[in-house]
Phi, psi and omega in degrees: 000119144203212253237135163306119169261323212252112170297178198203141151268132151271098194275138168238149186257097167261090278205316171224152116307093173117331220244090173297001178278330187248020206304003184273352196233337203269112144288129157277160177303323165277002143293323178292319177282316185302355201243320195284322201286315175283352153295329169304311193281348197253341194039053170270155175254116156256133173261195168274168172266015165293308191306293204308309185315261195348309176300311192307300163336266197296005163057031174248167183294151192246135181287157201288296183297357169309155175204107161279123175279093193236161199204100181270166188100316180076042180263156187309320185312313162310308201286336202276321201236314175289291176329279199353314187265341172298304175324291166326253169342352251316077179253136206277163201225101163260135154255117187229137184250150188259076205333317170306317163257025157243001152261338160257058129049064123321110186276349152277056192215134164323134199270165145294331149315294149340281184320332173290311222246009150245032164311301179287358170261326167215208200221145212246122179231210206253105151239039180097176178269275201282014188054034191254172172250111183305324174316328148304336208256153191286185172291300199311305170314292181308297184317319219268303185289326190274013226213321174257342166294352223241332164314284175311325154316278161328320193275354201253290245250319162103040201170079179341123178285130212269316184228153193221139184208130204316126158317115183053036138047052174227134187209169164206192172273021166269309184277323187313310179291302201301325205276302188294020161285323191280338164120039162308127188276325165202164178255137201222128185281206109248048148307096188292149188149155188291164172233134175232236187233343158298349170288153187277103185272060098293350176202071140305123208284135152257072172341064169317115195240109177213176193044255178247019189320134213251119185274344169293336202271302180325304196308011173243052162240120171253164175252180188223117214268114183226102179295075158343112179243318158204149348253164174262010193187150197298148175293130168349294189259026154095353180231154191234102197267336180200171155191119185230130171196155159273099182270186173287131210271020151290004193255117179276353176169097181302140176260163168209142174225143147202157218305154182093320203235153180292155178304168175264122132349161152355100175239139185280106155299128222223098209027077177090297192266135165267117175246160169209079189314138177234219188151078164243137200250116191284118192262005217232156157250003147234138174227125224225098171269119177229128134291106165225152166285310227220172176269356166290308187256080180212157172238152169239172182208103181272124198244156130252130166283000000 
């Protein structure tokens, strides 16, 4: 059997408040409390995400109960509904900002001024300029969007930004490469999954919490210490033929999932390695391959077409 060695962090991601106009995107407010309360009475710590970083940086253990809060975008709905109660709690916040439509003063969107003046409670970061999905877009371009969203920041804000986190959390290595060239300490996905000391803080995992999505459930993502051998990339022709990687060789037997398709069951691990033949014709240009012991206990592997 095994045994969790390692403590796990969580980050989780929120994006409107309050704003029912949007329910896909949108926490209510008696959600927001039922998600605050229950970390206070669980004697979960929400920290900043530098601490979490920082431990990474530094090859130390992430305390169990750590939590990170984060928030994309900036919509008016945070500053208007939200805060208040993040404020109550004094529970700390990254706020990533969508640099375009808080400078042509886009009216659901946080002013910059706003953006000053919740500082003092959390820390104001970076999510590109133009919102695109970067994965369309060439290296050059993504260098383009970021290279001027990062002005216009800088120029609002006093103050270069530490952290970026992918629009609609779609990246591949080609934008991975493109973002961590500008000198970001991480970068952050919406990928669900636990953060250790073992994380890449260049792919950092994300919880996504919206509507009535149950934060007790995020908090069980654990990470699953898994070395990608295939594949590593979306397959040309459309079909996904394998997945081969390396666990720990105390592990006797593994689920496999991937988007579209039911988990695979008890697959034998064999000294250390999971092989796995498939003939899977892949419907999605993002696709989402999980390892796990538990449905919980997982590594991802995010394919883009």
């Amino acid at each position: 059997m095994y045994v969790y060695s390692i403590a796990d962090a969580t980050i989780f991601v929120y994006h409107r408040f309050g704003d029912d106009r949007h329910p896909s995107t949108n926490t209510s407010l008696e959600q927001l409390r039922k998600d605050f309360e229950f970390l206070k009475n669980n004697n979960y710590h929400v920290v900043p995400l530098s601490a979490v970083v920082d431990k990474i940086k530094k090859n130390e253990d992430i305390p169990d109960k750590w939590v990170v809060l984060t928030i994309d975008d900036a919509y008016k709905s945070f500053y208007e509904n939200g805060l208040a109660i993040f404020k109550e709690y004094g529970y700390h916040f990254t706020l990533f900002v969508y640099v375009k439509a808080t400078d042509h003063k886009y009216g659901d969107f946080m002013t910059w001024d706003m953006l000053k003046n919740v500082l003092p409670y959390g820390d104001v970061e970076f999510h590109s300029y133009n919102h695109p999905r970067l994965t369309t877009l060439s290296k050059e371009d993504i260098i383009k969007d970021t290279k001027i969203g990062m002005e216009i920041f800088q120029a609002n804000m006093g103050y270069k930004p530490k952290f970026y986190a992918y629009p609609y959390g779609s990246y591949n290595q080609k934008v991975k490469d493109a973002i961590k060239s500008f000198g970001f300490e991480g970068i952050l996905n919406q990928t669900s999954g636990g953060t250790n000391l073992k994380s890449d803080v260049y792919d950092l995992f994300r919880v996504p919490l919206v509507g009535t999505s149950n934060i007790s459930a995020g908090l069980r993502y654990r990470v699953f210490d898994v070395q990608w051998i295939e594949p590593l990339e979306f397959p040309k022709d459309g079909i996904l033929k394998k997945v081969r990687a390396k666990v720990p060789k105390d592990v006797a037997k593994v689920k496999l999932f991937v988007t579209g398709n039911q988990w695979i069951e008890n697959i034998e691990v064999k000294d250390g390695i999971v092989d796995v033949d498939l003939n899977i014709h892949l419907q999605n240009s993002r696709t989402r391959v999980i390892l796990g012991t538990t449905y919980h206990h997982i590594s991802n592997k995010i394919l883009i077409k």
